[in-house]
N, C-alpha and C positions, 0 to 999 in steps of 0.2 A: 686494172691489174691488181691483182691481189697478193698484199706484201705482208710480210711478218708483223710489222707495227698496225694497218687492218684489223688484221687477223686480233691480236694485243687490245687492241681498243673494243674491238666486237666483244671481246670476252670480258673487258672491264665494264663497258656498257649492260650487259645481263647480268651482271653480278651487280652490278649498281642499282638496279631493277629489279632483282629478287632479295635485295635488301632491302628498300624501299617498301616492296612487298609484303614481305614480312613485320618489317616495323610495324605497318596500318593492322595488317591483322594483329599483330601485340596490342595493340593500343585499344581495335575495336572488343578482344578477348575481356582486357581489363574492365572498359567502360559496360561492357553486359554484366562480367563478375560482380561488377559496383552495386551497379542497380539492382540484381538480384540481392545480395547483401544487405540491400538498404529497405528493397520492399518486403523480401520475404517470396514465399511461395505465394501461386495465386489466391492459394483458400487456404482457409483457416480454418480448422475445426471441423464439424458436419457444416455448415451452412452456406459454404461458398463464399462466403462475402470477401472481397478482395480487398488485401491490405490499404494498396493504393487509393482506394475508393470508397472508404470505411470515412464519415464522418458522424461527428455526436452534436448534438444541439443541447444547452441549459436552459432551463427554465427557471425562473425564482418564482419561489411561490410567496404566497403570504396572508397565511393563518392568521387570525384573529386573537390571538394570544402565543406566545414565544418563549423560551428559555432567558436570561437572562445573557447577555453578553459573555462568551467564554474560550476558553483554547486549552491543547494537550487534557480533553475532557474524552473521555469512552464513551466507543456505542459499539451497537451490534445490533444487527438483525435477527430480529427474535418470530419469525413468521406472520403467519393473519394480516401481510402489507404492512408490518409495523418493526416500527427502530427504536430500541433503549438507548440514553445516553446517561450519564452518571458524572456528579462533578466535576473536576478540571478548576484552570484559575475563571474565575469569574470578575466583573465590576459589572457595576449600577446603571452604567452607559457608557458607549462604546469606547469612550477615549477620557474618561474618568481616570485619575491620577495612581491609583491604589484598590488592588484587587485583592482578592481573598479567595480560599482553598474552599470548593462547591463538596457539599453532597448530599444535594439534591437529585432525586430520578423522574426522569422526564421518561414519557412514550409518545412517538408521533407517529401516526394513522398516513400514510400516504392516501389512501382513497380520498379521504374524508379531509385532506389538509390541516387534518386538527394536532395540536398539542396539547396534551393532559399532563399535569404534576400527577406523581404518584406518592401518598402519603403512606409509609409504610411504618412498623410494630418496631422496629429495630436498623438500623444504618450503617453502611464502613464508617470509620470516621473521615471527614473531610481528606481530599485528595487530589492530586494533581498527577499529571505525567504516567498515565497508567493503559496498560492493557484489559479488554475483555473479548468475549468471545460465545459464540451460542453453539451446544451443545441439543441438537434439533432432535436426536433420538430420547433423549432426556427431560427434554420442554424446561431446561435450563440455562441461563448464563454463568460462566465464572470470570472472576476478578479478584487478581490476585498486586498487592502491595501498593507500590507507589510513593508518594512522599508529600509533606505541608512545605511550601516555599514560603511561606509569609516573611518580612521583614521582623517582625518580633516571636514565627513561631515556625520553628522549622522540626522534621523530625522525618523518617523513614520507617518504611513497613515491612512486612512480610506477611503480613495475613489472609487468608483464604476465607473468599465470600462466594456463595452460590444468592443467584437470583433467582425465584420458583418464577418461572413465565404465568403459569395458571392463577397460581393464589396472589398473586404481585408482592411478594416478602425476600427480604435478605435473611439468608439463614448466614451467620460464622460458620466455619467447618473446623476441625481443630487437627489436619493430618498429624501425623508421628512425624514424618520428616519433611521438611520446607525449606526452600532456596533462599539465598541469605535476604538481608534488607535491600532492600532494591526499589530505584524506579526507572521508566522509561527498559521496561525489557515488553518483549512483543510477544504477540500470544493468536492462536489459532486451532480450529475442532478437527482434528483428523480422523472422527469416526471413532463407532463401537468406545463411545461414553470416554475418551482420549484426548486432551489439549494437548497439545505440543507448544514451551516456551521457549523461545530466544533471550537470553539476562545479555543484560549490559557488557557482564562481562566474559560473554563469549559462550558459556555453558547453554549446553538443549536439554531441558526439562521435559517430562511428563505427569501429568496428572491422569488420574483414574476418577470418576464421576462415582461410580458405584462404590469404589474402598476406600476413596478419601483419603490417595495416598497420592505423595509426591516422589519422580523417581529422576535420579541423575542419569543420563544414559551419554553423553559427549561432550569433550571437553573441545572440539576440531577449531572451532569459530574464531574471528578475529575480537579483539576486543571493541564493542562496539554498542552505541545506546542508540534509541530510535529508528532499529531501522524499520522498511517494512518488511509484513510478513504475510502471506495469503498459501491455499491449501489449493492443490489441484485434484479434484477426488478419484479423476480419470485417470490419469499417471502415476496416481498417490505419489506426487513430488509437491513439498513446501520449497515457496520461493522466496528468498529474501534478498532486499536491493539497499544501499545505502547505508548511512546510518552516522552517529559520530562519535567521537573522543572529546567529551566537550571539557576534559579538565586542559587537553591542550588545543581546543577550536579549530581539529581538524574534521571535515566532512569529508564522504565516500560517495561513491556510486558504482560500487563494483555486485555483482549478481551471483548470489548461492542458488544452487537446486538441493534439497536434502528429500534422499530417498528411503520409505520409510521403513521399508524391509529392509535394505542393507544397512540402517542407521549410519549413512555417510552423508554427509559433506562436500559439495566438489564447485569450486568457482565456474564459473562458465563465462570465456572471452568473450563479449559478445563485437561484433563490427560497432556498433550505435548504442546508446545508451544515454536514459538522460543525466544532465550535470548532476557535481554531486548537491546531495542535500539532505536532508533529515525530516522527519515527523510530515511525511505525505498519509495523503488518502491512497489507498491502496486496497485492493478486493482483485476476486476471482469472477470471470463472469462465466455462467454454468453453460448458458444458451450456446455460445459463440465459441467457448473453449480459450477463451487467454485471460493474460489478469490486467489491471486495466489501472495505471497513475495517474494520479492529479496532485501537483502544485508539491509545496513541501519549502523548505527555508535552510540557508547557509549560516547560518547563526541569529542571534535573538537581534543583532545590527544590521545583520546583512541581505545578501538577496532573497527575495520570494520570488514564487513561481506559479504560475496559474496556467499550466502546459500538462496538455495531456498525453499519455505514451500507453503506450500495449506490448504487452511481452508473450510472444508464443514459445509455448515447451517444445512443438515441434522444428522448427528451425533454429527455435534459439537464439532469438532476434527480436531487439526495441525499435519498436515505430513509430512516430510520433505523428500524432491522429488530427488532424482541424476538427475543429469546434465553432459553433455559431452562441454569439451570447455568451460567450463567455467570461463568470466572475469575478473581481479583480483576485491580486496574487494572493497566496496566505500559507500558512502552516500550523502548524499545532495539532494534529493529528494522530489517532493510533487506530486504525481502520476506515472504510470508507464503504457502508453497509450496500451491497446488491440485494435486490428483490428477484426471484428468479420468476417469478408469477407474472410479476409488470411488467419485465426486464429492465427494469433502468435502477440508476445508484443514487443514494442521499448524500447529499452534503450538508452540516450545519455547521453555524459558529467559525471560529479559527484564528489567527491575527496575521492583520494587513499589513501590520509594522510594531515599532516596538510600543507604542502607546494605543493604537487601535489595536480591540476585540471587535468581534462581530459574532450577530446572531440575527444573520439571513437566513435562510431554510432555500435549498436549491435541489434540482433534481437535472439529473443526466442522462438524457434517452441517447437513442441511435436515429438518427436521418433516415425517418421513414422510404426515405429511397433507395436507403442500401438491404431493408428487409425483405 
């Protein structure tokens, strides 16, 4: 027989059932939402290669002659397979007591595994905590300030130096107007003879190659030293991640894109990102289309990191990449030179802690399996 209460229960029973229902698909919606979020789209760039399945392998090499032990030292890739590097703090060996402000210019040969000193006519003066940058339509480097940390000699820069890649010489350049004293501001070639700088504190510079001039162009940025900075040439968006306030030892890990026709500024939430940290290896990879971290530090006491991540402009999304062989943690960084010919990235030098330097020589291919 069929009664009212039947009737009442059949109906709370499907209702009970298409809530239940519904739940699993809630939950199954999320946990796909996640995962896309977390991998990204299947490809990346032209090449296909899929985030998820993207691994890199290190190599150490080991040249026959080296740089001296060093960190927060510039480099840049200057073409022909080869990396300038410039000063930074240095010591005598790795875990020696008391360093001093380098500037000395080194060039390493990737082919050839070689390191050469370069003896040049004229010098920046000694430096530390600095940006450079290669300017490839020009067959130039610039480098621009910095600072001496010494315990008895400290002092701050502003001066503009070009490196001739051809003739191996530091010219001074003397612009009309220059961004104040500064170190640890970031720096990047965004084409047609243009660096683009990020200052510490917060200002976007430009420099002109050909008129040897410096131009103020945005004040938008947080106040911020070390962070990184890399140039996408396809998107013409610079990206910058990280960075700190070290008068009060706070670190970041939050992500700018700056776009270079509308001269803006815009944070971009991302789902993942790595912790915060300061003065990583950081570059754009040309091949593959993302830009591509390594390692970086939470203060001169605190953590290091030796974790790799990828940032793509099209989703807008950090991934964090396995690696094989890979080096212990470190920091001290202001670029992390790409070779677009070999396609793999250099790493030298850095510190492991507060008393190690290092001056490994490493290189960063991609898992021939994922090519």
């Amino acid at each position: 027989m069929i009664t009212s209460k039947s009737i009442r229960n059949t109906f709370f029973n499907k209702k009970f059932f298409i809530m239940v229902v519904a739940f699993f698909i809630i939950v199954f919606i999320f946990l796909v939402m996640y995962d896309m979020s977390k991998k990204g789209p299947n490809s990346i760039g032209t090449t296909n290669l899929q985030q998820e399945t993207i691994s890199m392998v290190w190599e150490q090499r080991f040249p026959k002659i080296a740089p001296l032990p060093r960190t927060t030292h510039a480099t840049a890739y200057i073409g022909n397979n080869e990396v300038l590097i410039f000063g930074g703090e240095v010591k005598n060996s790795g875990r020696a007591t008391t360093f001093w402000c380098g500037n000395d210019t080194w060039i390493y040969n990737i082919t050839l595994n070689e390191w050469r000193k370069v003896n040049t006519l004229k010098s920046p003066l000694p430096r530390v905590h600095i940006p450079m940058a290669y300017d490839f339509d020009d067959n130039v480097v610039l480098l621009f300030g910095g600072m001496c940390n010494e315990p008895n000699k400290s002092y701050l820069l502003n001066d503009t130096w070009i490196f001739n890649v051809t003739t191996k010489e530091w010219i001074e350049k003397k612009p009309k107007n220059s961004p104040y004293k500064q170190s640890d501001s970031s720096l990047v070639y965004i084409g047609k003879s243009n660096f683009l700088m990020r200052t510490a504190g917060g200002e976007t510079w430009i420099y002109n190659t050909l008129s040897d001039n410096w131009s103020l162009i945005n004040r938008g940025l947080p106040i911020r030293g070390s962070a990184a900075l890399a140039f996408d040439p396809d998107k013409n968006i610079v990206l910058s991640f990280g960075g700190e306030q070290s008068q009060i030892d706070e670190y970041y890990n939050d992500t700018w894109e700056y776009d270079i026709f509308s001269n803006k500024w815009t944070e971009i939430n991302t789902f993942l990102a790595p912790e915060e940290r300061a003065r990583v290896a950081f570059t754009y990879d040309e091949k593959h289309k993302f830009f591509v971290l390594f390692g970086g530090v939470t203060s001169q006491f605190g953590k290091r990191f030796n974790d790799t991540w990828i940032y793509n402009t099209t989703n807008k999304n950090w991934t964090k990449i396995k690696t094989l062989n890979t080096p212990p943690a470190r920091g001290g960084y202001y670029g992390m030179p790409y070779d677009p010919s070999l396609n793999l990235f250099l790493l030298f030098g850095g510190r492991h802690d507060p008393m190690t330097f290092l001056n490994a020589t490493w290189i960063l291919k991609y898992n021939t399996k994922n090519e």
